[in-house]
CHARMM internal coordinates of N, CA and C (Angstrom, degrees):
IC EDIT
DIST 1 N 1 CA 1.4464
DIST 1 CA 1 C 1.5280
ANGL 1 N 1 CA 1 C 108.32
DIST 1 C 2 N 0.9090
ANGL 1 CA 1 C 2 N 122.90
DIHE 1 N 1 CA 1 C 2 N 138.22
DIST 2 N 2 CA 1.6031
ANGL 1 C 2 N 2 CA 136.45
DIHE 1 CA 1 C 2 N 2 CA 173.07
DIST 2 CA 2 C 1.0422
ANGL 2 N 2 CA 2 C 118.49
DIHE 1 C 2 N 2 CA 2 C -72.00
DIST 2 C 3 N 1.7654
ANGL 2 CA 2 C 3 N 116.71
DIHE 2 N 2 CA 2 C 3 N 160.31
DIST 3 N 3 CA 1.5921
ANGL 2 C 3 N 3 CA 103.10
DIHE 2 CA 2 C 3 N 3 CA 178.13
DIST 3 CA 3 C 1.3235
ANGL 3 N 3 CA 3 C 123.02
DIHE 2 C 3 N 3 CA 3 C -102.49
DIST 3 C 4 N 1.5509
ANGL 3 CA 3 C 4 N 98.91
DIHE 3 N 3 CA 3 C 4 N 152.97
DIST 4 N 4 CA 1.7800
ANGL 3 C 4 N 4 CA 110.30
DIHE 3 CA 3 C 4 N 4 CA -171.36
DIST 4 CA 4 C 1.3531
ANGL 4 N 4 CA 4 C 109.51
DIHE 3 C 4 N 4 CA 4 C -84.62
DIST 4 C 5 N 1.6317
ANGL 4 CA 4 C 5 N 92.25
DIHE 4 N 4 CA 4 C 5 N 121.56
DIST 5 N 5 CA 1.9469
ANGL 4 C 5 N 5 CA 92.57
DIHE 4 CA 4 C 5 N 5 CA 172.31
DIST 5 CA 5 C 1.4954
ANGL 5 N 5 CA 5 C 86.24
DIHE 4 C 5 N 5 CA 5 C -103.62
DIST 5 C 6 N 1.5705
ANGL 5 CA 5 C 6 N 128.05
DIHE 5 N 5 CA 5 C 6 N 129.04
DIST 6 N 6 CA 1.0030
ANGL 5 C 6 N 6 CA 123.14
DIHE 5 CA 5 C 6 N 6 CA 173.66
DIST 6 CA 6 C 1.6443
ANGL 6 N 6 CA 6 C 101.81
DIHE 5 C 6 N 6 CA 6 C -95.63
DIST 6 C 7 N 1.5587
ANGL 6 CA 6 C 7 N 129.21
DIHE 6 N 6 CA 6 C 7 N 166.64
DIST 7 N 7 CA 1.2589
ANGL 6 C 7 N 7 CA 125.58
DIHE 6 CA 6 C 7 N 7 CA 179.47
DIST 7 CA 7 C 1.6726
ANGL 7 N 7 CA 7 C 110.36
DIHE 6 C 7 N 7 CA 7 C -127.03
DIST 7 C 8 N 1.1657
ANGL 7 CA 7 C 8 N 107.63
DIHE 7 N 7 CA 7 C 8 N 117.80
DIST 8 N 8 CA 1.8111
ANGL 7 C 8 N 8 CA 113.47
DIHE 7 CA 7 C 8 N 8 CA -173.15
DIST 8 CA 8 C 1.1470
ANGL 8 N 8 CA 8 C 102.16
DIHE 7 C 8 N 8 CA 8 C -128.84
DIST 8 C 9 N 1.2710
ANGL 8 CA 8 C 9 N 111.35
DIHE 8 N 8 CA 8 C 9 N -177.31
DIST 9 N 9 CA 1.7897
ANGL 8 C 9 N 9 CA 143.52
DIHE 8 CA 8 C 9 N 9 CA -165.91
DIST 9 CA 9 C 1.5835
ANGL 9 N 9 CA 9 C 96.80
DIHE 8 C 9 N 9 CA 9 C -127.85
DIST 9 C 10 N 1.1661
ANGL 9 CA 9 C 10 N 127.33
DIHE 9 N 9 CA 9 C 10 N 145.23
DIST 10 N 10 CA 1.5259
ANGL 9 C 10 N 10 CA 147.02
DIHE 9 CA 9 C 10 N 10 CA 136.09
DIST 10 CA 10 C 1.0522
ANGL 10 N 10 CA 10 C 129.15
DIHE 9 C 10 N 10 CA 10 C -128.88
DIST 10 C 11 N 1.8841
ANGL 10 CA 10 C 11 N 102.05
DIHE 10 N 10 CA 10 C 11 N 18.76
DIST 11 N 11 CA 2.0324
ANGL 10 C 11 N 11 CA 105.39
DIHE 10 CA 10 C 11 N 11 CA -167.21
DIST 11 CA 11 C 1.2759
ANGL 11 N 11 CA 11 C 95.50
DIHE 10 C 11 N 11 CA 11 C 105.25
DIST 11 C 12 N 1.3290
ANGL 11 CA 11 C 12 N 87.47
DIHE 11 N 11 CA 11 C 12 N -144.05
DIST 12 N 12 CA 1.8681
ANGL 11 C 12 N 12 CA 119.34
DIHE 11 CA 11 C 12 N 12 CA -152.56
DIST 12 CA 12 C 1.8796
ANGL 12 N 12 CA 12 C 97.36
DIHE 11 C 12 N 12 CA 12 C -143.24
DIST 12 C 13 N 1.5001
ANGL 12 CA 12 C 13 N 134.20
DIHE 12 N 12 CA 12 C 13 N 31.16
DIST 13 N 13 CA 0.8719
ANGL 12 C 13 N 13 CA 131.15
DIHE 12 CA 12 C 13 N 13 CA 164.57
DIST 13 CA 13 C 1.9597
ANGL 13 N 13 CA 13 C 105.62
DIHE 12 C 13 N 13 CA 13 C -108.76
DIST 13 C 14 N 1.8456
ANGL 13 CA 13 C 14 N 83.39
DIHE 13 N 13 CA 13 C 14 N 116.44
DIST 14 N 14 CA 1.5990
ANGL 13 C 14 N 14 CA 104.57
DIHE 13 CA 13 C 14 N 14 CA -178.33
DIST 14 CA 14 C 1.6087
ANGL 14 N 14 CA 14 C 116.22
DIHE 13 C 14 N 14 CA 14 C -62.49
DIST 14 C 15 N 1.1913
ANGL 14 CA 14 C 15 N 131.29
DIHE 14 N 14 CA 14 C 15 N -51.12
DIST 15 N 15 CA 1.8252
ANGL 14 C 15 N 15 CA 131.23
DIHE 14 CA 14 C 15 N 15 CA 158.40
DIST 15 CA 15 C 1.3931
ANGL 15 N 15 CA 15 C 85.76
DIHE 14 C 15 N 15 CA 15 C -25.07
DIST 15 C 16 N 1.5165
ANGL 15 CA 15 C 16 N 113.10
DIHE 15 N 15 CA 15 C 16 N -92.02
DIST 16 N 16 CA 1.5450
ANGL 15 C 16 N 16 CA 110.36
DIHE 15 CA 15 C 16 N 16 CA -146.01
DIST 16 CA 16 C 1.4273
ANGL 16 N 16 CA 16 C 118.36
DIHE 15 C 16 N 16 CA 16 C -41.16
DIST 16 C 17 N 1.4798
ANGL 16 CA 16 C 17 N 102.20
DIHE 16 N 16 CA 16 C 17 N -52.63
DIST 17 N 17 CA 1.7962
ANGL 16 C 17 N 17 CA 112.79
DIHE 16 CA 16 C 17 N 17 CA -161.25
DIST 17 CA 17 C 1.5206
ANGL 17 N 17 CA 17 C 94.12
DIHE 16 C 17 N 17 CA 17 C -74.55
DIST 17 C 18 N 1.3073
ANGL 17 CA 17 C 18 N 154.02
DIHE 17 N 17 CA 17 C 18 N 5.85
DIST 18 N 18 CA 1.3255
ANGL 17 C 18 N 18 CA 174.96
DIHE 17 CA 17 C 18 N 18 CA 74.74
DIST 18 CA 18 C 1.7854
ANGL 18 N 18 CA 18 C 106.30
DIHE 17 C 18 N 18 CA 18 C 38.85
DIST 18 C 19 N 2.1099
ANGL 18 CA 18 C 19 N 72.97
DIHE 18 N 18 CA 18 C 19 N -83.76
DIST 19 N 19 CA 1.6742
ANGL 18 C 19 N 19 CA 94.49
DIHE 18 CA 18 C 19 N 19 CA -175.19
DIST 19 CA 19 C 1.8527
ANGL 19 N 19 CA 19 C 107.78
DIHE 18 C 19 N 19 CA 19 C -63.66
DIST 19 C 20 N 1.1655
ANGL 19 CA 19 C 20 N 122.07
DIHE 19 N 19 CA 19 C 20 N 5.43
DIST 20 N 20 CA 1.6345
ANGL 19 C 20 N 20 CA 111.63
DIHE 19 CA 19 C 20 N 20 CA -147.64
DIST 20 CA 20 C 1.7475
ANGL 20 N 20 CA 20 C 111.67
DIHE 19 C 20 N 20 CA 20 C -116.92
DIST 20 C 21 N 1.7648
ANGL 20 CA 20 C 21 N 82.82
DIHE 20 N 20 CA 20 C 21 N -22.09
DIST 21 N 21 CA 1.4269
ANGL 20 C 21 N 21 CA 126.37
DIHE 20 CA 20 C 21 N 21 CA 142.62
DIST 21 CA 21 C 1.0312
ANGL 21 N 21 CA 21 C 127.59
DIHE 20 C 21 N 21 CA 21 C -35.36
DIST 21 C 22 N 0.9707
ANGL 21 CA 21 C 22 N 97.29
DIHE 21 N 21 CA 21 C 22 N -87.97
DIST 22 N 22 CA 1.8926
ANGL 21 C 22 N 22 CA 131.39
DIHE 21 CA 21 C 22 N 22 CA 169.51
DIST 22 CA 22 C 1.6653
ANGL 22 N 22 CA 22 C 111.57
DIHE 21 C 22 N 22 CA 22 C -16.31
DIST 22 C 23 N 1.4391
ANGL 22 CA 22 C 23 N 93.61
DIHE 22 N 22 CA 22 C 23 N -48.71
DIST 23 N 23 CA 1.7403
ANGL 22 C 23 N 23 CA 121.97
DIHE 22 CA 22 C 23 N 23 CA -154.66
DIST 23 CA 23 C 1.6537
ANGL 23 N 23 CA 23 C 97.21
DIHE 22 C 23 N 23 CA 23 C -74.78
DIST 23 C 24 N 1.8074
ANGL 23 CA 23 C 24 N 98.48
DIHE 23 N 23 CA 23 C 24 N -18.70
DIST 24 N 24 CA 1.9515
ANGL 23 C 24 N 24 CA 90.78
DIHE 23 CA 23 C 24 N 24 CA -159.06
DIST 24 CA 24 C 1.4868
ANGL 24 N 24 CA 24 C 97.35
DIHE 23 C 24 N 24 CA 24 C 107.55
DIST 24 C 25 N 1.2383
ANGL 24 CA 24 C 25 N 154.95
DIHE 24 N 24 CA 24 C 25 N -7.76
DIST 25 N 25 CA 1.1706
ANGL 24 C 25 N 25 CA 133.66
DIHE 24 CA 24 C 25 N 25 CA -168.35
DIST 25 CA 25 C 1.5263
ANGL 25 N 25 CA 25 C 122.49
DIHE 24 C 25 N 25 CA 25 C -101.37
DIST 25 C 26 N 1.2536
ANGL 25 CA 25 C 26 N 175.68
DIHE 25 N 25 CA 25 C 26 N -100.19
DIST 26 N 26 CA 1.1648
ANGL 25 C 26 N 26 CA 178.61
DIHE 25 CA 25 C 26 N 26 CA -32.39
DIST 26 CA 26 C 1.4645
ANGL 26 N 26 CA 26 C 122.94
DIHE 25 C 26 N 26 CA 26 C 12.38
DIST 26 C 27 N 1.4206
ANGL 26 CA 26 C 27 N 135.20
DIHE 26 N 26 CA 26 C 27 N 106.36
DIST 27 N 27 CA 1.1670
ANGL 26 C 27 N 27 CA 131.04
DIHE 26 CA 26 C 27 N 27 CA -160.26
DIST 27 CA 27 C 1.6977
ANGL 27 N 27 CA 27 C 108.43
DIHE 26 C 27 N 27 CA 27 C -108.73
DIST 27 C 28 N 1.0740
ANGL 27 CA 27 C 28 N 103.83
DIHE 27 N 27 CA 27 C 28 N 121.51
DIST 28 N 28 CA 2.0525
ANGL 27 C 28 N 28 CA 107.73
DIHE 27 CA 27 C 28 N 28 CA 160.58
DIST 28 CA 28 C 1.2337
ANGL 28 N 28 CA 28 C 96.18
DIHE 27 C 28 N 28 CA 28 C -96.62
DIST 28 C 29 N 1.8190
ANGL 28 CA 28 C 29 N 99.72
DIHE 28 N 28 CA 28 C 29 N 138.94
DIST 29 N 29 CA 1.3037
ANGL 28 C 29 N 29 CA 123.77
DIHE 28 CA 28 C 29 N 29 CA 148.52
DIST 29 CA 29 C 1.6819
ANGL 29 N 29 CA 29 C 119.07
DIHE 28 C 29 N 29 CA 29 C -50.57
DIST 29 C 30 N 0.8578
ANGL 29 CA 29 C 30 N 120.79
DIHE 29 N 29 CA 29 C 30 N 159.23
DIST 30 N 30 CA 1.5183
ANGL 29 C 30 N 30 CA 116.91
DIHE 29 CA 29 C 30 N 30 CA -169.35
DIST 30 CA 30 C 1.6822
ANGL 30 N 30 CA 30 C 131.36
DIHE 29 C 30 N 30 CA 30 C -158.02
DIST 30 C 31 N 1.0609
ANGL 30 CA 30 C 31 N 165.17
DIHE 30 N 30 CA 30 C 31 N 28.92
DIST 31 N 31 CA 1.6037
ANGL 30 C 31 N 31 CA 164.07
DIHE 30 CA 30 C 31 N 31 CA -161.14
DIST 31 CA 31 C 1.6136
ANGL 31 N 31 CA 31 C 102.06
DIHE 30 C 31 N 31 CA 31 C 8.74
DIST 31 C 32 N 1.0949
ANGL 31 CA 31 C 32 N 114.37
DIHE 31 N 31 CA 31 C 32 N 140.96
DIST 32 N 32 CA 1.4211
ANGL 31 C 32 N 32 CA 118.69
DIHE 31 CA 31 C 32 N 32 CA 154.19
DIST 32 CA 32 C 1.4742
ANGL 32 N 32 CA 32 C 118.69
DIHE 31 C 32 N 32 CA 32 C -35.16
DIST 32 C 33 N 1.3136
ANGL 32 CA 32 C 33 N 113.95
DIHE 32 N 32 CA 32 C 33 N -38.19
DIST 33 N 33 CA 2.0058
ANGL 32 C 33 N 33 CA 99.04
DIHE 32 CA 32 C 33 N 33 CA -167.99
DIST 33 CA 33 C 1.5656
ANGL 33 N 33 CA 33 C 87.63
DIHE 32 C 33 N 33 CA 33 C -116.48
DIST 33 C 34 N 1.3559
ANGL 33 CA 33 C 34 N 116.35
DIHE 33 N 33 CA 33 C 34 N 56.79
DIST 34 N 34 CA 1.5937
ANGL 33 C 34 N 34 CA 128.29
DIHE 33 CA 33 C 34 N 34 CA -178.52
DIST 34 CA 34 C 1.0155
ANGL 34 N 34 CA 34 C 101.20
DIHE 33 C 34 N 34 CA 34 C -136.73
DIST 34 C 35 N 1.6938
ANGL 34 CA 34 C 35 N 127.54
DIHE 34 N 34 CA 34 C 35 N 152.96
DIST 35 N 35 CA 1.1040
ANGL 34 C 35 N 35 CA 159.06
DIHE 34 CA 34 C 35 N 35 CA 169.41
DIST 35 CA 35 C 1.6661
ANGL 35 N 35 CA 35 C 128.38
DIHE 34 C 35 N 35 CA 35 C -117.33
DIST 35 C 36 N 1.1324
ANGL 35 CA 35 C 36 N 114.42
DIHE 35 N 35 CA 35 C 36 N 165.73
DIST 36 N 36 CA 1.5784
ANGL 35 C 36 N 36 CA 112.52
DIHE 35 CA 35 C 36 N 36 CA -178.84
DIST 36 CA 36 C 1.7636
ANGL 36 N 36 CA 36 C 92.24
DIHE 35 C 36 N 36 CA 36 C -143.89
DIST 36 C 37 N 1.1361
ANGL 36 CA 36 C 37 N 118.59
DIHE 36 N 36 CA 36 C 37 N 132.31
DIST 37 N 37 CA 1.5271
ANGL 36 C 37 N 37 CA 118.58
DIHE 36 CA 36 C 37 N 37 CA 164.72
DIST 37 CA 37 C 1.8737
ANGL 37 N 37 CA 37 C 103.32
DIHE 36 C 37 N 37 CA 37 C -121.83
DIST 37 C 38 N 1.1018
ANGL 37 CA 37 C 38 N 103.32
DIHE 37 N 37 CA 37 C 38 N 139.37
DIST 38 N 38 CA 1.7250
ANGL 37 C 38 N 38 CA 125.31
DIHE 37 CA 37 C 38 N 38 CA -174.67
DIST 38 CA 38 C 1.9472
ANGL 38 N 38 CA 38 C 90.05
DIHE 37 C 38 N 38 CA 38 C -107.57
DIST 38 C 39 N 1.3456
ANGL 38 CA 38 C 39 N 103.01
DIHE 38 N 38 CA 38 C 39 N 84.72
DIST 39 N 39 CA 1.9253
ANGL 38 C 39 N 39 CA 98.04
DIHE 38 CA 38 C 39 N 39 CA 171.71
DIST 39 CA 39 C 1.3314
ANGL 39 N 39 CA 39 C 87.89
DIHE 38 C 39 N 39 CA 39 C -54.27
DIST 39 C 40 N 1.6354
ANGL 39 CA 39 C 40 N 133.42
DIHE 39 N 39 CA 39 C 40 N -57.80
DIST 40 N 40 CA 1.4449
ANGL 39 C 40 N 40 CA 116.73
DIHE 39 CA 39 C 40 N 40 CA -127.45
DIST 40 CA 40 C 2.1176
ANGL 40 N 40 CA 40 C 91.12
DIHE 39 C 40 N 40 CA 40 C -64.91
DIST 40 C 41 N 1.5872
ANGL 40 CA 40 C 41 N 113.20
DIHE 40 N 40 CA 40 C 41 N -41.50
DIST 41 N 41 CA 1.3429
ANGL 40 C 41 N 41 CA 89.37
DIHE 40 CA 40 C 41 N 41 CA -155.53
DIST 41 CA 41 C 1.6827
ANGL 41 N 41 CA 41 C 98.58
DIHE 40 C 41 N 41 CA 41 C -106.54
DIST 41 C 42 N 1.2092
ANGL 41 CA 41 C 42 N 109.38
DIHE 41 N 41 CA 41 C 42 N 17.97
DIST 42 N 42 CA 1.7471
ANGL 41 C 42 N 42 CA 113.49
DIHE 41 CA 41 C 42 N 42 CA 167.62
DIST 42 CA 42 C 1.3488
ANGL 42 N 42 CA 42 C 109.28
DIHE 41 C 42 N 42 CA 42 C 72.30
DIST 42 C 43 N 1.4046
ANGL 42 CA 42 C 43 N 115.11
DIHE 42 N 42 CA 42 C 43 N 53.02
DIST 43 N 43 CA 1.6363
ANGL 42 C 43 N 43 CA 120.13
DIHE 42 CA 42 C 43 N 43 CA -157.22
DIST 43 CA 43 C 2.1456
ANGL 43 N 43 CA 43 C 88.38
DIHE 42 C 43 N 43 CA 43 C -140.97
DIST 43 C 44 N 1.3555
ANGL 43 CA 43 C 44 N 86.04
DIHE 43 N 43 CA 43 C 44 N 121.42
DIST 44 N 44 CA 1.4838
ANGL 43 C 44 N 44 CA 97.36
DIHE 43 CA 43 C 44 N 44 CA 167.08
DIST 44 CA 44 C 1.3536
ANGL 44 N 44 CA 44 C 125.38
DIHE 43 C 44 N 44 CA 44 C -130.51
DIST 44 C 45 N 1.4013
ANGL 44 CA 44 C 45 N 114.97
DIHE 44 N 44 CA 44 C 45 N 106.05
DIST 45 N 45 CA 1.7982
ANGL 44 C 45 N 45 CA 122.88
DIHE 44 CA 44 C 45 N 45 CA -166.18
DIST 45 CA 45 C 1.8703
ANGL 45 N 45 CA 45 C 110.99
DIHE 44 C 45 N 45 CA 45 C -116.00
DIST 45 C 46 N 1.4223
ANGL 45 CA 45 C 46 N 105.14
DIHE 45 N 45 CA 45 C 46 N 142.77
DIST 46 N 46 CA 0.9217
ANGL 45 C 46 N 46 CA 134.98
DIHE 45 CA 45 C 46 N 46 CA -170.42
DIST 46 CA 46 C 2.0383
ANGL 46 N 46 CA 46 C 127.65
DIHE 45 C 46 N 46 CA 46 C -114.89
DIST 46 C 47 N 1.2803
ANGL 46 CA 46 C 47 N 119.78
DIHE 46 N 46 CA 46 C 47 N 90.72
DIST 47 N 47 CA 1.2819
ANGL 46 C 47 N 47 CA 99.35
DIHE 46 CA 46 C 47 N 47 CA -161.63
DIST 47 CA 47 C 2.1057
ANGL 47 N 47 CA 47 C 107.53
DIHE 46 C 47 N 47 CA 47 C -80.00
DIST 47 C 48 N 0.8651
ANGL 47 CA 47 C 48 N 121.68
DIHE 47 N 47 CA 47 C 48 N 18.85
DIST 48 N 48 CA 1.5265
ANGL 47 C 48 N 48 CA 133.18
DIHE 47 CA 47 C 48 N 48 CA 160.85
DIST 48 CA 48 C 1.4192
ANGL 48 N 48 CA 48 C 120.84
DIHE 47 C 48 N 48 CA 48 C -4.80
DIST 48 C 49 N 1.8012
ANGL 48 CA 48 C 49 N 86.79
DIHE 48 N 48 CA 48 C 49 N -56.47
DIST 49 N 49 CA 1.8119
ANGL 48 C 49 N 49 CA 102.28
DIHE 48 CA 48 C 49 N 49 CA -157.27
DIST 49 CA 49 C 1.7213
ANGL 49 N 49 CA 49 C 75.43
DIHE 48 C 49 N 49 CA 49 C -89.20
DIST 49 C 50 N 0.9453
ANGL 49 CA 49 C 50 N 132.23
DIHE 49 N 49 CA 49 C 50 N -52.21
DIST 50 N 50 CA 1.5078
ANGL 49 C 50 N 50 CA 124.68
DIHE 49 CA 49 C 50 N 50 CA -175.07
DIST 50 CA 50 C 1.8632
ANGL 50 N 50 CA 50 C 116.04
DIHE 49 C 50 N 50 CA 50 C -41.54
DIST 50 C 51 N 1.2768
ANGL 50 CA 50 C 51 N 102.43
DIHE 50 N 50 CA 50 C 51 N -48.54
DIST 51 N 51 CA 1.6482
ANGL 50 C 51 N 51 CA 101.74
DIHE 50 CA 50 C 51 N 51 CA -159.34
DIST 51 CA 51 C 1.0648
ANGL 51 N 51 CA 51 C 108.59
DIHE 50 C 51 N 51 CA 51 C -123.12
DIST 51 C 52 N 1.4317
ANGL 51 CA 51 C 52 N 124.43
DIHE 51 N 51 CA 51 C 52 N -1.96
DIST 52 N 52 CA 1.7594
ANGL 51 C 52 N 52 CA 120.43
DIHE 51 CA 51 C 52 N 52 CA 164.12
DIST 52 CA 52 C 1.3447
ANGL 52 N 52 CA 52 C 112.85
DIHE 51 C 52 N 52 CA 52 C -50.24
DIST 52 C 53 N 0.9916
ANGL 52 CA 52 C 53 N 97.52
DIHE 52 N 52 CA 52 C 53 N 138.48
DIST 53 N 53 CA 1.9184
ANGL 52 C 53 N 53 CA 104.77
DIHE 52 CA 52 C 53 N 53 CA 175.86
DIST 53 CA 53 C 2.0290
ANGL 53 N 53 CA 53 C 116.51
DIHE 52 C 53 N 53 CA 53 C -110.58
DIST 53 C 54 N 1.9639
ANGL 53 CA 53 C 54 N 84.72
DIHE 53 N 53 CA 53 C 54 N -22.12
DIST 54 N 54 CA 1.4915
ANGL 53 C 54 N 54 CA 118.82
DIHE 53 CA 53 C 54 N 54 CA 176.16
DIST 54 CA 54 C 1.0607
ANGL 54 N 54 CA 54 C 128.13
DIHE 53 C 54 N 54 CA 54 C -126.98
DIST 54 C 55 N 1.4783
ANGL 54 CA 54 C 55 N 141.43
DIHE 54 N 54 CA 54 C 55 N 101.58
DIST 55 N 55 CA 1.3310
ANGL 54 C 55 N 55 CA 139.10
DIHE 54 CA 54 C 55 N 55 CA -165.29
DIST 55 CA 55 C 1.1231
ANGL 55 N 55 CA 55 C 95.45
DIHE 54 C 55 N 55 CA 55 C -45.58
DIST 55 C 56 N 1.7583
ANGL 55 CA 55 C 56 N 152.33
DIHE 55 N 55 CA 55 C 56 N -25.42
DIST 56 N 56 CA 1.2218
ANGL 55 C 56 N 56 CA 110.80
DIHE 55 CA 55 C 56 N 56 CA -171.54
DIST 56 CA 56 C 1.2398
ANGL 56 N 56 CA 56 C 121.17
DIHE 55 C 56 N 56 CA 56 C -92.04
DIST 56 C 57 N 1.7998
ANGL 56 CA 56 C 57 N 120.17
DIHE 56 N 56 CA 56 C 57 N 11.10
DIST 57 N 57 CA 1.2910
ANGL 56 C 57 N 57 CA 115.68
DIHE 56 CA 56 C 57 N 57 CA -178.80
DIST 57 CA 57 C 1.4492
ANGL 57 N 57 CA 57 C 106.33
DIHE 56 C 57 N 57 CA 57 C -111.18
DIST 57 C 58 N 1.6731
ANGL 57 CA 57 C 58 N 116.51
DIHE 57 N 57 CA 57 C 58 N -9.51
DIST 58 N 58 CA 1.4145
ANGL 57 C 58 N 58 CA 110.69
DIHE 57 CA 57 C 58 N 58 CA 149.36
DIST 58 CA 58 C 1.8156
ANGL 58 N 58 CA 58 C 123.93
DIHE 57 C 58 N 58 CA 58 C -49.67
DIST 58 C 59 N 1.4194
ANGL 58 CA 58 C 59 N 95.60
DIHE 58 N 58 CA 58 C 59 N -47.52
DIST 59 N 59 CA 1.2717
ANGL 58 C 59 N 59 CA 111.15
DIHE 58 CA 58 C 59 N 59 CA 176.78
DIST 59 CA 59 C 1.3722
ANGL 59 N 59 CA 59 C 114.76
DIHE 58 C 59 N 59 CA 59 C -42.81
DIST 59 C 60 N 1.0690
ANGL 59 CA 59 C 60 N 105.44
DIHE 59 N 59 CA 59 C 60 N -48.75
DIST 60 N 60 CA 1.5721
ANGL 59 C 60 N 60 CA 121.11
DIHE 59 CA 59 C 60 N 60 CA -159.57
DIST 60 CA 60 C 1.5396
ANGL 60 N 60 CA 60 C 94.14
DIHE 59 C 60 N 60 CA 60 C -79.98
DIST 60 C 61 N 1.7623
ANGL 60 CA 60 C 61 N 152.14
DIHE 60 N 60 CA 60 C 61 N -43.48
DIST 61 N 61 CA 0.8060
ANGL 60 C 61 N 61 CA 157.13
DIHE 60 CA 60 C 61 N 61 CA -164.55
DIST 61 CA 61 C 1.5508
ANGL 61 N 61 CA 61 C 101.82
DIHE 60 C 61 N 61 CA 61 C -84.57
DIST 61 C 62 N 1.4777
ANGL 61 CA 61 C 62 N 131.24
DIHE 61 N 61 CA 61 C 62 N -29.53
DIST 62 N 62 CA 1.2621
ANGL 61 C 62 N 62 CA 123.56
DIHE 61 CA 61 C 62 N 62 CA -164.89
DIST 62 CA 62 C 1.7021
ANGL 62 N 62 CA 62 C 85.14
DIHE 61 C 62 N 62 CA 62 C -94.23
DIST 62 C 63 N 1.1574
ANGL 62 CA 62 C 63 N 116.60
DIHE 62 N 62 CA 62 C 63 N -51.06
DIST 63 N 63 CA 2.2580
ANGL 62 C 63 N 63 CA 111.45
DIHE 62 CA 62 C 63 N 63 CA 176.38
DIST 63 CA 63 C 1.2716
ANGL 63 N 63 CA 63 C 109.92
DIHE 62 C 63 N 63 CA 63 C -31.35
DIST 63 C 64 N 1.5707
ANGL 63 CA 63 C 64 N 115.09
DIHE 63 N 63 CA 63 C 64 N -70.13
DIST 64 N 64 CA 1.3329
ANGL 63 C 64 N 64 CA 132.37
DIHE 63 CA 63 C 64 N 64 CA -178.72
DIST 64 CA 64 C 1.7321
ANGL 64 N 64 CA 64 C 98.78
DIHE 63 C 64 N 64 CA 64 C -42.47
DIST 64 C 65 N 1.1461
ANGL 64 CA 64 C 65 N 132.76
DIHE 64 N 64 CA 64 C 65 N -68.47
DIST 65 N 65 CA 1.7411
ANGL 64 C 65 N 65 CA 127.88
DIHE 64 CA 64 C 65 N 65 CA -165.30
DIST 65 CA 65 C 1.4965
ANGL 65 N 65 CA 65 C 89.51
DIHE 64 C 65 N 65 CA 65 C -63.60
DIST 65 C 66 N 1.6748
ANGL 65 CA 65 C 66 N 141.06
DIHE 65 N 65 CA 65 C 66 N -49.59
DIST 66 N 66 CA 1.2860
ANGL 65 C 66 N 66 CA 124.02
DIHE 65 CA 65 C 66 N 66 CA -173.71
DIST 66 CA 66 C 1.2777
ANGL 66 N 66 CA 66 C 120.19
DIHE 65 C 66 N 66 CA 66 C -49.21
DIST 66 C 67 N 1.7600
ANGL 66 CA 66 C 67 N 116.39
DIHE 66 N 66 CA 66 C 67 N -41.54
DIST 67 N 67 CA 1.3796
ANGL 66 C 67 N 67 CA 106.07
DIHE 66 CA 66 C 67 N 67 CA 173.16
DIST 67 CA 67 C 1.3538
ANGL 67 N 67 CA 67 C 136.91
DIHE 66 C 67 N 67 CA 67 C -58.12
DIST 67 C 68 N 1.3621
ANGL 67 CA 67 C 68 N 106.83
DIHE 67 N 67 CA 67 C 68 N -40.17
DIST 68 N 68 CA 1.2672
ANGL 67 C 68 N 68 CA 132.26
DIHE 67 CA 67 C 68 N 68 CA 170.60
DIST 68 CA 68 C 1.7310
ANGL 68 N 68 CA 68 C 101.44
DIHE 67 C 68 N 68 CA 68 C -42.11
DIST 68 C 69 N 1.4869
ANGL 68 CA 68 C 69 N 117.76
DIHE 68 N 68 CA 68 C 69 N -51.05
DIST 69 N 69 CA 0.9640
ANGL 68 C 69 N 69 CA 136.17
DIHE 68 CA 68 C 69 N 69 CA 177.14
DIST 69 CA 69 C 1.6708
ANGL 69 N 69 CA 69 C 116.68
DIHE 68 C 69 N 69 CA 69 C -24.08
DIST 69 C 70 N 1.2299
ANGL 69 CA 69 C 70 N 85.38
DIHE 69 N 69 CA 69 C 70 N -77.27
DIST 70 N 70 CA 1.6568
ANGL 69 C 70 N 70 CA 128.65
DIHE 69 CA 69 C 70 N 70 CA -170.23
DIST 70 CA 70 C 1.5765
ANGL 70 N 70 CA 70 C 97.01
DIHE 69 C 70 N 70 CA 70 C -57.68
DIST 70 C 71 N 1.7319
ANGL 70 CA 70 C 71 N 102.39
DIHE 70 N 70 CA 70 C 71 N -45.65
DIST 71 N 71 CA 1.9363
ANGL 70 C 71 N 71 CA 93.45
DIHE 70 CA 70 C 71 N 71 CA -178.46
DIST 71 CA 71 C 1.2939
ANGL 71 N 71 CA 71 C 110.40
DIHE 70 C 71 N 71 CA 71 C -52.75
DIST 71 C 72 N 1.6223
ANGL 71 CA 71 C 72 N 124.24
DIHE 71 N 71 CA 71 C 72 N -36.51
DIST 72 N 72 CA 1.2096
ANGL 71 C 72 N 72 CA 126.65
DIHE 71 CA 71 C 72 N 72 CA -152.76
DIST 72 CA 72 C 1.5174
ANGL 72 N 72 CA 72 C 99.17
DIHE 71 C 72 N 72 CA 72 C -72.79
DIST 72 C 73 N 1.0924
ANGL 72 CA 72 C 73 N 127.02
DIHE 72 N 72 CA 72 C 73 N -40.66
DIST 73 N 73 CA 1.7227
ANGL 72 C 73 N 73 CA 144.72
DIHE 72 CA 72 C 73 N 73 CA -171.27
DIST 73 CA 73 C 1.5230
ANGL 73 N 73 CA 73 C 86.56
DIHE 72 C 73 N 73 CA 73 C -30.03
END
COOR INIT
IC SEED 1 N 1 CA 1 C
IC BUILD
């Protein structure tokens, strides 16, 4: 089996998306009520909990990745 570069979001903080790197992984920049979906490895990330300043735009960033979710179903 080959190796998995999976591809995620944590925002727009350079350290992290750095370290995430580091790991093998592929990072998109992203908005708080933004998402990133990886079809190839079935991985859907959300930087929300990262860059909310207001639960309601976490909110709004974790809905948005659920739908996305749900398309995949």
């Amino acid at each position: 089996m080959g190796e998995i570069t999976p591809e995620l979001t944590i925002g727009n903080d350079k350290a992290t998306a750095e370290a995430l790197e580091g790991m093998g992984a592929h990072h998109f920049q992203c908005p708080v009520k933004g998402f990133h979906v990886d079809k190839k490895n079935k991985l859907i990330s959300t930087p929300a909990y990262m860059l909310g300043k207001r639960i309601s735009d976490v909110h709004a960033g974790i809905s948005n990745m659920v739908d996305a979710l749900m398309d995949m179903i």
